[in-house]
FITIDREN-980834 format. One record per residue: x, y, z of N, C-alpha, C in turn; residue number from 1. Coordinates in nm, 3 decimals. Atoms other than C-alpha are relative to their C-alpha. Layout:
# residues N
       nX       nY       nZ      caX      caY      caZ       cX       cY       cZ  num
        X        Y        Z        X        Y        Z        X        Y        Z  NUM
...
//
This chain:
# residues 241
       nX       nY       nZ      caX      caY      caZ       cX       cY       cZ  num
    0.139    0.034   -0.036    1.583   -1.407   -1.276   -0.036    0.057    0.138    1
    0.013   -0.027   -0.142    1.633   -1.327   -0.903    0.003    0.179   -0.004    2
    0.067   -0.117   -0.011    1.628   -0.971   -1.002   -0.125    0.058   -0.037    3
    0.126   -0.051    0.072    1.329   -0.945   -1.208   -0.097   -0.035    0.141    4
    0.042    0.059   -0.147    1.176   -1.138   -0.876    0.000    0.129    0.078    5
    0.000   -0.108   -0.115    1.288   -0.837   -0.661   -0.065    0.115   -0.072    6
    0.053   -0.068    0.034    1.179   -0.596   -0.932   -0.180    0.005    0.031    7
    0.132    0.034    0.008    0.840   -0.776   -0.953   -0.069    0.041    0.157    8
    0.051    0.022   -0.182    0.819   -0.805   -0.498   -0.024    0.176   -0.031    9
    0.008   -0.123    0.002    0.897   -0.415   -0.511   -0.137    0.063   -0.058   10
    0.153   -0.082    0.099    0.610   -0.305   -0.783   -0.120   -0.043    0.083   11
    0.083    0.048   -0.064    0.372   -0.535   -0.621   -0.031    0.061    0.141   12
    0.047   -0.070   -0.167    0.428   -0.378   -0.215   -0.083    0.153   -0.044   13
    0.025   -0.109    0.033    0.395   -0.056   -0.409   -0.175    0.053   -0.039   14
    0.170   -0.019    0.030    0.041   -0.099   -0.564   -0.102   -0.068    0.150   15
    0.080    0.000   -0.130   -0.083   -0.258   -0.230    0.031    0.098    0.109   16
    0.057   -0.106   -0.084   -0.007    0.054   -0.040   -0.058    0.100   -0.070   17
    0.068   -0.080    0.037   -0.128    0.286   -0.280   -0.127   -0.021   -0.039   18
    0.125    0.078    0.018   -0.452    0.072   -0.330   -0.021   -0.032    0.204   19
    0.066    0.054   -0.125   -0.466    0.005    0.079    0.002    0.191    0.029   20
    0.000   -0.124   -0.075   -0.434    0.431    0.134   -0.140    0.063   -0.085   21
    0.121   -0.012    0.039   -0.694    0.457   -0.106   -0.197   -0.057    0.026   22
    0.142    0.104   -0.050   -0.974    0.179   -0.001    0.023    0.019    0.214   23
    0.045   -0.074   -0.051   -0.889    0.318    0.334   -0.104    0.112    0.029   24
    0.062   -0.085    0.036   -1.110    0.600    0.276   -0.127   -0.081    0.029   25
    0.094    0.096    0.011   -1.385    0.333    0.197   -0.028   -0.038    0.154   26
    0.032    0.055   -0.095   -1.309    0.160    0.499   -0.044    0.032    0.134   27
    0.062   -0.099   -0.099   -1.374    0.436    0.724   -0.150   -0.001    0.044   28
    0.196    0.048    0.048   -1.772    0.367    0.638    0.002   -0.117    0.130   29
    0.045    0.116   -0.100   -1.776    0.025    0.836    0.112    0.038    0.175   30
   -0.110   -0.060   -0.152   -1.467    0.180    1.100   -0.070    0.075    0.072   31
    0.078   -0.100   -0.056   -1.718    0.462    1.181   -0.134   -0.046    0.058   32
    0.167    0.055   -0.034   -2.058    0.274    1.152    0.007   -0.123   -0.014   33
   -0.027    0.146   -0.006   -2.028   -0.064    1.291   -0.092   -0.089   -0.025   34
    0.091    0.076    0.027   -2.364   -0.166    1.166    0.000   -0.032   -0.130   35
   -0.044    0.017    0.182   -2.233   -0.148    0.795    0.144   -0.090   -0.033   36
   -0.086    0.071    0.030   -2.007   -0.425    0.870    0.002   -0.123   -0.153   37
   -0.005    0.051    0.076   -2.081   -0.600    0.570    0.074    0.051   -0.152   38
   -0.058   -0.107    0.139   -1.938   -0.345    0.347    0.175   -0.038    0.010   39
   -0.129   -0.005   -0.070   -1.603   -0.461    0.499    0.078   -0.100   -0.125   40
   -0.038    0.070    0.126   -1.596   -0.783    0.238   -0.031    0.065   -0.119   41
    0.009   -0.068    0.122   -1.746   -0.555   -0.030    0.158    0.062   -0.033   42
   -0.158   -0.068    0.035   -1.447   -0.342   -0.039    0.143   -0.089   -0.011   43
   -0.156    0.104    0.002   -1.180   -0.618    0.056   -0.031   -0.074   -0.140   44
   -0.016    0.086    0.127   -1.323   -0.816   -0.297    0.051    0.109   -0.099   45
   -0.031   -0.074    0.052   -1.296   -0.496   -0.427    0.176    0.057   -0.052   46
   -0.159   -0.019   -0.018   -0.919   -0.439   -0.302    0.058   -0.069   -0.108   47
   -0.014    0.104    0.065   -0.871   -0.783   -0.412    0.046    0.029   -0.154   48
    0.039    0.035    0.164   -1.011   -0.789   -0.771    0.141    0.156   -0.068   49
   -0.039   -0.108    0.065   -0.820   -0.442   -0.840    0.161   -0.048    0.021   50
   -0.161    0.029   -0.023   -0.466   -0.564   -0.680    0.019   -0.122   -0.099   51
   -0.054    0.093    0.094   -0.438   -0.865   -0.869    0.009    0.029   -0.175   52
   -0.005   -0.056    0.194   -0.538   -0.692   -1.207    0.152    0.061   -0.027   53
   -0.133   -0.093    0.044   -0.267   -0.438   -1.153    0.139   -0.068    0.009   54
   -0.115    0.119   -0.058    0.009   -0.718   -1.023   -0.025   -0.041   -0.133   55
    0.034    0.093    0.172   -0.118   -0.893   -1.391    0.017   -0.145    0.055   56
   -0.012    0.130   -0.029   -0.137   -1.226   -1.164   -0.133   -0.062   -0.014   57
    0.220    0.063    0.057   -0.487   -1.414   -1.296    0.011   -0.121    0.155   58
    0.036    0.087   -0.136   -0.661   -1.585   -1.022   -0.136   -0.086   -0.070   59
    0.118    0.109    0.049   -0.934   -1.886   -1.039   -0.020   -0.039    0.146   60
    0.048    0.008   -0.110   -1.194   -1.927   -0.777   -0.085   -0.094   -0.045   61
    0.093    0.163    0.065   -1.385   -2.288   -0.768   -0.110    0.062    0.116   62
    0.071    0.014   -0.095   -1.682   -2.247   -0.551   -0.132   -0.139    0.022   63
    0.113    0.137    0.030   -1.829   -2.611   -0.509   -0.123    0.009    0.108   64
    0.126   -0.032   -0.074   -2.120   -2.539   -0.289   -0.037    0.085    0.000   65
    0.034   -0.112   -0.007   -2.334   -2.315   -0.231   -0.019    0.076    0.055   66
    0.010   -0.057   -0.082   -2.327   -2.047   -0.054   -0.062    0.121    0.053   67
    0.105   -0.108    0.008   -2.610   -1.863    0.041    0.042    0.174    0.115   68
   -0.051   -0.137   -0.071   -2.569   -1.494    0.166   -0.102    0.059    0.095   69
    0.070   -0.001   -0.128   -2.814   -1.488    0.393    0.066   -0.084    0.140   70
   -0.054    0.058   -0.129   -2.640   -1.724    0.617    0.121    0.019    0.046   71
   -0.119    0.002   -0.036   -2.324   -1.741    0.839    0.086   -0.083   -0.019   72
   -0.064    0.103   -0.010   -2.034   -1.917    0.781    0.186   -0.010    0.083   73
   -0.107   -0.006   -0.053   -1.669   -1.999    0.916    0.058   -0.059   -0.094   74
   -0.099    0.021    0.066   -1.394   -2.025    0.658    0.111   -0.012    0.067   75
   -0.090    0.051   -0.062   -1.126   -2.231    0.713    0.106   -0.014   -0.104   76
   -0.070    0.055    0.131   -0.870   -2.212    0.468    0.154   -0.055    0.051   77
   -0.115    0.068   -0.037   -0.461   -2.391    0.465    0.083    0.141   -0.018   78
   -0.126   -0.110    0.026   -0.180   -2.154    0.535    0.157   -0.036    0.043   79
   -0.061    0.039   -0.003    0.107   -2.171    0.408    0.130    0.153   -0.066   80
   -0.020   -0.052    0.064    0.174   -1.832    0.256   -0.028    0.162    0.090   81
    0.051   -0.135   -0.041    0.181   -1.450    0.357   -0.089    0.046   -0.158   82
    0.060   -0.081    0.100    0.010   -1.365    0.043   -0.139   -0.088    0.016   83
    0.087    0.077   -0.031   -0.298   -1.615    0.186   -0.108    0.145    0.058   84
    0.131   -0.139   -0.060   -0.457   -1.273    0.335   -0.049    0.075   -0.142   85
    0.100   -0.072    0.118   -0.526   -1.074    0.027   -0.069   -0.091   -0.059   86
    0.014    0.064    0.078   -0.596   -1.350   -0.160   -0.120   -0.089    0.062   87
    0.047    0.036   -0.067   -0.822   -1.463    0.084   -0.147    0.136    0.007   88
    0.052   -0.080    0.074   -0.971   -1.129   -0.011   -0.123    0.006   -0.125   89
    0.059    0.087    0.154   -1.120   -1.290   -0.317   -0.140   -0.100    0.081   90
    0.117    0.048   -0.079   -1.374   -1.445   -0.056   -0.145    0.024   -0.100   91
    0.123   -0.068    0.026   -1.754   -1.410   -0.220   -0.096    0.052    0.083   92
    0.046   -0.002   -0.118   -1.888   -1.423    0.092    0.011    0.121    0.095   93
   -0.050   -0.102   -0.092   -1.882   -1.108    0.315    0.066   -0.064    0.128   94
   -0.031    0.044   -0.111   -1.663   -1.190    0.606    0.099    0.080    0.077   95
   -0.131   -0.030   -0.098   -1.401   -1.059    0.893    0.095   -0.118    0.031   96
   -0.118    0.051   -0.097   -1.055   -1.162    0.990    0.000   -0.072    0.113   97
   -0.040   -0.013   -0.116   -0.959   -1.338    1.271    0.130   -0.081   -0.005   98
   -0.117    0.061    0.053   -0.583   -1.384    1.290    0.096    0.057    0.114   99
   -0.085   -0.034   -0.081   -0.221   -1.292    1.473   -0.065    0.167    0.036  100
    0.007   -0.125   -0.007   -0.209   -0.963    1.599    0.152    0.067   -0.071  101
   -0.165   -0.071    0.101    0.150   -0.876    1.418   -0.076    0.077   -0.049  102
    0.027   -0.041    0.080   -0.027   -0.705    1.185   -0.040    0.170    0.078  103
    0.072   -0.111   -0.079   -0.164   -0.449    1.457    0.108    0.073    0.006  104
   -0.097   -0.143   -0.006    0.204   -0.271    1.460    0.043    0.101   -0.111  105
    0.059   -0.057    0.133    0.158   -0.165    1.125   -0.048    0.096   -0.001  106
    0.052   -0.108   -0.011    0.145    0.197    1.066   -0.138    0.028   -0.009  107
    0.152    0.028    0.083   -0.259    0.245    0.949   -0.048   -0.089   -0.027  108
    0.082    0.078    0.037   -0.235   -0.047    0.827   -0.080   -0.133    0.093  109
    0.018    0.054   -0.139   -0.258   -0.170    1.215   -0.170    0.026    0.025  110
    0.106   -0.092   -0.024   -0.525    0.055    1.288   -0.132   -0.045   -0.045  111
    0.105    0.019    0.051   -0.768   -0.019    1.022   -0.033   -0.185   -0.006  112
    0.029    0.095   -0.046   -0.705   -0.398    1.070   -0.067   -0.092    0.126  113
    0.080    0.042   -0.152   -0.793   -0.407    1.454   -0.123    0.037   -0.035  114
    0.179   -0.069   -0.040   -1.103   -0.184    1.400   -0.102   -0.091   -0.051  115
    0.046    0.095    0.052   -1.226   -0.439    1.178   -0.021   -0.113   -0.049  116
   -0.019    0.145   -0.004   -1.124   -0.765    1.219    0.082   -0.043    0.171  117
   -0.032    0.071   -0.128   -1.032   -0.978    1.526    0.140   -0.021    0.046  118
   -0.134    0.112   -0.048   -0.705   -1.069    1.668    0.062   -0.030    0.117  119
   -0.006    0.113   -0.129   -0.527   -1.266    1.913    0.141    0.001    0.021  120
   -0.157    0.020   -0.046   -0.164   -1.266    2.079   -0.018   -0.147    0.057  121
    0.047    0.118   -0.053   -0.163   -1.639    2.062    0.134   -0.066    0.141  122
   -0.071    0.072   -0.092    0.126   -1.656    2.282   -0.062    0.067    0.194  123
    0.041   -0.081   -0.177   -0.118   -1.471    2.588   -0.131   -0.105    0.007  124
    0.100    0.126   -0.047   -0.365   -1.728    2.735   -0.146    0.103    0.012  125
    0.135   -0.087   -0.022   -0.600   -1.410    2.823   -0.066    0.074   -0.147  126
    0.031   -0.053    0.085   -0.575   -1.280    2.489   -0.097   -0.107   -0.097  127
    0.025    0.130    0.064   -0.675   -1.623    2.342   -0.129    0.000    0.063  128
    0.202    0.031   -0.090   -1.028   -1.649    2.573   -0.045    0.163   -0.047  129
    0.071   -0.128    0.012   -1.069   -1.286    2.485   -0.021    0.025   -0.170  130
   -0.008    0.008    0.135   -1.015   -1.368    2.119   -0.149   -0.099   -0.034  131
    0.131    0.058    0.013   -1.306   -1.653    2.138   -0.090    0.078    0.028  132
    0.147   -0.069    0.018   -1.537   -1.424    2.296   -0.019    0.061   -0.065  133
    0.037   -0.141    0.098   -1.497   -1.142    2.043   -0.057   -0.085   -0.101  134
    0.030    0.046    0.111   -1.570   -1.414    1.782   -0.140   -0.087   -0.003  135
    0.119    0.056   -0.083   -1.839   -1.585    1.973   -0.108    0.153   -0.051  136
    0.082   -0.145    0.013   -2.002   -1.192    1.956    0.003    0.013   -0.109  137
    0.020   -0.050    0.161   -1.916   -1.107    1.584   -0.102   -0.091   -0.079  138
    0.083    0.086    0.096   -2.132   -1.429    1.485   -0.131    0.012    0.086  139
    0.114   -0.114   -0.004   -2.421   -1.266    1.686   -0.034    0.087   -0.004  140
    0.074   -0.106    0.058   -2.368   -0.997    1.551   -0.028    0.011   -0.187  141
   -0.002    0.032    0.116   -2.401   -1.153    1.220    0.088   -0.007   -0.117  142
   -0.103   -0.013    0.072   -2.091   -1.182    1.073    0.063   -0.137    0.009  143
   -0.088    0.099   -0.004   -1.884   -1.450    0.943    0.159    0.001    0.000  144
   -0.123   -0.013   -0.058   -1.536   -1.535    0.999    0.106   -0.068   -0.121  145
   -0.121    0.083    0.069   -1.229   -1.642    0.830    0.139   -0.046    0.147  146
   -0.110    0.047   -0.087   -1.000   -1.838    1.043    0.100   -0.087   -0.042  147
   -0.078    0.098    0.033   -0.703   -2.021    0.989    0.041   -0.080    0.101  148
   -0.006    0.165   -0.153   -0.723   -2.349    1.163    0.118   -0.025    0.033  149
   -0.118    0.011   -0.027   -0.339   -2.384    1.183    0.032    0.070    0.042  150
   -0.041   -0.088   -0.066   -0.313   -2.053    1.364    0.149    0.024   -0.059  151
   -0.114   -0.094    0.042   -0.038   -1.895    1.160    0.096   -0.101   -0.139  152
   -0.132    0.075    0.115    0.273   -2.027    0.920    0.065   -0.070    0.085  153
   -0.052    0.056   -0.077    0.355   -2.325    1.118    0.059   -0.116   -0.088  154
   -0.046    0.111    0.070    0.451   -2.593    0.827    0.134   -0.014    0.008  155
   -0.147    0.098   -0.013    0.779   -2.764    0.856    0.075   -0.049   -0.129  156
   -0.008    0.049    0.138    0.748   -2.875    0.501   -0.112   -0.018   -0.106  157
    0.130   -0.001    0.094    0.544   -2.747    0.216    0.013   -0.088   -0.112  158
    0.095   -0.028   -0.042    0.310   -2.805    0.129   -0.109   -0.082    0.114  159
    0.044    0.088   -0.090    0.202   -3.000    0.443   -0.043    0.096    0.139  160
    0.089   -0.077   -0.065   -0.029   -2.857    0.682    0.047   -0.018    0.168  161
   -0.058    0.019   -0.180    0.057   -2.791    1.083   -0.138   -0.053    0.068  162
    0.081    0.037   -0.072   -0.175   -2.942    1.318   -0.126    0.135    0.046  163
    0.152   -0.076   -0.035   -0.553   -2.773    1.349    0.021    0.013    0.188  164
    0.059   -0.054   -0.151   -0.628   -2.595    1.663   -0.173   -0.001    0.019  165
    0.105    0.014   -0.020   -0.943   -2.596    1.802   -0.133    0.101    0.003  166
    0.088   -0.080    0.042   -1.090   -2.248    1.762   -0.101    0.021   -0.059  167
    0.099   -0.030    0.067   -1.306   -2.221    1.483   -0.133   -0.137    0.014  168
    0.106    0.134   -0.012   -1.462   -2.596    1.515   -0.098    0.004    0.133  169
    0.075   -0.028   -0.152   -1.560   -2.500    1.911   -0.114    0.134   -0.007  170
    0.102   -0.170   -0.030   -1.714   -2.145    1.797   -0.105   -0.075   -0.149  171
    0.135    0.103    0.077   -1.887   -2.351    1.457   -0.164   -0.082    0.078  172
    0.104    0.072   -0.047   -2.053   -2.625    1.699   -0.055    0.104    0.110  173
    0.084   -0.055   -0.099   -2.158   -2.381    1.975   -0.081    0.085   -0.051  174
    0.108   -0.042    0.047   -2.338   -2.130    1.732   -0.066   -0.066   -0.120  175
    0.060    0.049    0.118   -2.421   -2.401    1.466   -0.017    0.049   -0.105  176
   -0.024   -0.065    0.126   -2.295   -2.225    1.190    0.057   -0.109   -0.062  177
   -0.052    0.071    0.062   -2.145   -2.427    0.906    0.166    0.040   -0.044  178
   -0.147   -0.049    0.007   -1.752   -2.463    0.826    0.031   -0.025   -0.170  179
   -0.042   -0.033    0.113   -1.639   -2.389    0.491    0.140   -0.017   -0.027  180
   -0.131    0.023    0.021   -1.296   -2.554    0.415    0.051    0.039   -0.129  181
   -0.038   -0.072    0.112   -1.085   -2.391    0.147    0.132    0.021   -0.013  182
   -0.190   -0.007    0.032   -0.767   -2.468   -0.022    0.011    0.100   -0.077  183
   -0.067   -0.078    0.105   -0.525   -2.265   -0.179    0.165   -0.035    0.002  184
   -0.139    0.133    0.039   -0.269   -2.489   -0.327    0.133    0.063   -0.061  185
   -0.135   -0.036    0.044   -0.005   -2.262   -0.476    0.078    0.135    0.109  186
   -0.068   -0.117   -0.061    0.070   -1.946   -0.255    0.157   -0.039    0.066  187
   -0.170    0.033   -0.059    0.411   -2.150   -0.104    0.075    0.012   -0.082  188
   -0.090   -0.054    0.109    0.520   -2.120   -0.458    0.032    0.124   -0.062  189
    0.061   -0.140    0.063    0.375   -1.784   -0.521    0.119    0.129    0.065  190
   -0.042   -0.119   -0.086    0.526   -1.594   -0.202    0.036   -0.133    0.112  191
    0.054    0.103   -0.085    0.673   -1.844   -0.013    0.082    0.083    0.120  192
   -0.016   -0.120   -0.047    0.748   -1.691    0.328    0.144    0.020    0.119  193
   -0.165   -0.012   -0.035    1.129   -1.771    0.401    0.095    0.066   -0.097  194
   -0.083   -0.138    0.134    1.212   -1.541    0.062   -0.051    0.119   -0.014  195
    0.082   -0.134    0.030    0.924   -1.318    0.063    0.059    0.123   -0.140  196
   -0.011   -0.076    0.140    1.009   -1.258   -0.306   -0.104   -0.107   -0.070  197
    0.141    0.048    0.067    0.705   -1.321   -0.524    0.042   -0.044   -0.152  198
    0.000    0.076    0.140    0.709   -1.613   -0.821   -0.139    0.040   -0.091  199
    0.131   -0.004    0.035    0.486   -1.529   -1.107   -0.096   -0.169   -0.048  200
    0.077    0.158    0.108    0.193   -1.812   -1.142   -0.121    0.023    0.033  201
    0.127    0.000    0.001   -0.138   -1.813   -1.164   -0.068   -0.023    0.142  202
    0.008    0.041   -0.145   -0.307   -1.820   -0.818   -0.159   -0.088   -0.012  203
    0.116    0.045   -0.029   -0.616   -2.041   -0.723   -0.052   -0.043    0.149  204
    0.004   -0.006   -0.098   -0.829   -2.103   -0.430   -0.134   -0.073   -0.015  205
    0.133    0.043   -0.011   -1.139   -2.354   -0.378   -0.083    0.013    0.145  206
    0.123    0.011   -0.113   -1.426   -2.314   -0.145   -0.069   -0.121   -0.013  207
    0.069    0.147   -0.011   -1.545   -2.669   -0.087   -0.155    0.030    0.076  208
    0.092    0.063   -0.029   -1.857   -2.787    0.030   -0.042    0.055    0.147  209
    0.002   -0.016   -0.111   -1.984   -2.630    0.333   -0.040   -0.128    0.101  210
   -0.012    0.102   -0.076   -1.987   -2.852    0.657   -0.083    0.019    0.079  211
    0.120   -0.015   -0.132   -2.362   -2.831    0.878    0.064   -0.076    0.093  212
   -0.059    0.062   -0.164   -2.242   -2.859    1.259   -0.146   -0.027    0.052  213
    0.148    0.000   -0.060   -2.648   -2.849    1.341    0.007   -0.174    0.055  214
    0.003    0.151   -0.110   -2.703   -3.138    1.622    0.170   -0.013    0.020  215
   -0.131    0.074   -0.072   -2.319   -3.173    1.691    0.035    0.093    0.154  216
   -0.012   -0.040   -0.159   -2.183   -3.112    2.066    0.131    0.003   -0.013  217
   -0.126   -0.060   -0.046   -1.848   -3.003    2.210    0.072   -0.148   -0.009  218
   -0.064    0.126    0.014   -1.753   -3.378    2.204    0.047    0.002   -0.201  219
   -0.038   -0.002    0.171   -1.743   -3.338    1.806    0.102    0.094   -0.047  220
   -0.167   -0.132    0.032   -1.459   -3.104    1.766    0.094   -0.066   -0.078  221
   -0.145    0.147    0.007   -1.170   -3.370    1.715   -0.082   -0.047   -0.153  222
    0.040    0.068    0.136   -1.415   -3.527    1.428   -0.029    0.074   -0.101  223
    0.019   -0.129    0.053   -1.510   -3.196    1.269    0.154    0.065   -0.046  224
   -0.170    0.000   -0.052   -1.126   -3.087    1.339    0.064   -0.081   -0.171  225
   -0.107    0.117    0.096   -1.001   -3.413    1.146   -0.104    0.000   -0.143  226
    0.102    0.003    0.143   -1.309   -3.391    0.845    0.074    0.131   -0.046  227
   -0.081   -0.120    0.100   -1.171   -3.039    0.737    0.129    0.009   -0.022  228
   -0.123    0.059   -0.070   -0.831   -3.151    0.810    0.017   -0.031   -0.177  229
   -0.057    0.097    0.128   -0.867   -3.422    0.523   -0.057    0.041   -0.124  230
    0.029   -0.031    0.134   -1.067   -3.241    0.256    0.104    0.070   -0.047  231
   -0.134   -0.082    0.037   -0.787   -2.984    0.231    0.079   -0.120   -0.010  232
   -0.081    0.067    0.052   -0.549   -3.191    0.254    0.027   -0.093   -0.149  233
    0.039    0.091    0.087   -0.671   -3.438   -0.003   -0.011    0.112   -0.121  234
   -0.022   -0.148    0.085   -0.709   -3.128   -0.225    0.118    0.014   -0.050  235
   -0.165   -0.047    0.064   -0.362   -3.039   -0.186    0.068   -0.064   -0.049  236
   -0.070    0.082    0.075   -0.221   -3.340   -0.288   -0.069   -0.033   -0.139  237
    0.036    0.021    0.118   -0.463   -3.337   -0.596    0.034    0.090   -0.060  238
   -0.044   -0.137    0.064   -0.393   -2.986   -0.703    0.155   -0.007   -0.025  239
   -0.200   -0.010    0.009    0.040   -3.047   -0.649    0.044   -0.161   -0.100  240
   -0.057    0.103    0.068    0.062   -3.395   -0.803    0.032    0.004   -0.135  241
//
């Protein structure tokens, strides 16, 4: 079994670089002309929808609210998984990154991640205030965000979530955008990321209910914080039981 596993990890890295050297190309469009940042989620659903076909892993996307595309939002989804970024991909919503910077030593695939998405050396205090303002700016310049409120793969024991940071809830209430919490209840089984060999199962991912911050103040963080906190959570224990 544990070989078909390594057969399966292998095929799979294989079609996401020859599908990321290709939608490169694409991505050059919003890398070049930074006013066509919206084309950035076009192509990443695009990536998406085409990598999972060719992987043969079926995916199911709930979207319980609604989410209009005229407006901004901040996605917050649980991570517990390196396969939480593509799959995260699957977004409907046009949006940018904002995440570690690991990813930035990455031949190209460094390159085309900085140019168009955010990130943060969370262990540099300057990089971290320079990471809010870039994200503070991308949501006037009309763009929404994906953040992971747990700042990285910090669980102890899946599927149980590491303590929320305060990022996305402080940049929500100060431009009164709404927060968009969003589980995805199997990826620890899928890819979990002390084997980084990939189980086949069906993947899913809900977009809950967006969350209006309109009228809340910097004092509301902590309650905002702990409300997206418990829908996920409460999720995850309905989806695993």
């Amino acid at each position: 079994m544990k070989v078909i596993r390594w057969l399966y990890t292998g095929y799979t890295i294989f079609v996401f670089v020859i599908l990321f050297f290709i939608f490169l190309l694409l991505l050059l469009i919003p890398i070049c002309f930074s006013k066509q940042f919206k084309l950035v989620g076009v192509f990443n659903r695009w990536w998406a929808y085409t990598f999972f076909l060719l992987i043969a892993l079926p995916w199911k996307r709930e979207v319980r609210g609604k989410l209009d595309p005229k407006q901004q939002y901040i996605f917050c989804p649980n991570h517990f998984s390196y396969a939480d970024i593509p799959i995260m991909g699957l977004n409907p919503h046009n949006s940018i990154f904002v995440g570690k910077n690991d990813m930035e030593h990455i031949p190209l695939f460094g390159f085309m991640y900085r140019k168009l998405h955010i990130t943060v050396d969370r262990g540099n205090l300057n990089s971290r205030v320079n990471t809010f303002k870039r994200s503070l700016k991308a949501i006037d310049e009309g763009k929404s965000l994906v953040i992971y409120p747990e700042g990285g793969i910090v669980t102890t024991a899946d599927p149980v979530m590491g303590k929320f940071k305060d990022g996305a809830f402080r940049i929500a209430i100060e431009k009164q955008i709404a927060i968009v919490p969003v589980t995805i209840p199997y990826n620890w089984i899928i890819l979990p990321p002390e084997e980084f060999l990939i189980r086949w199962r069906p993947v899913k991912l809900i977009f809950h209910e967006p969350i209006e911050t309109k009228g809340m103040t910097a004092e509301d963080v902590n309650t905002l914080k702990e409300k997206v906190f418990s829908i996920i959570d409460q999720e995850l224990k309905k989806q695993l039981a």
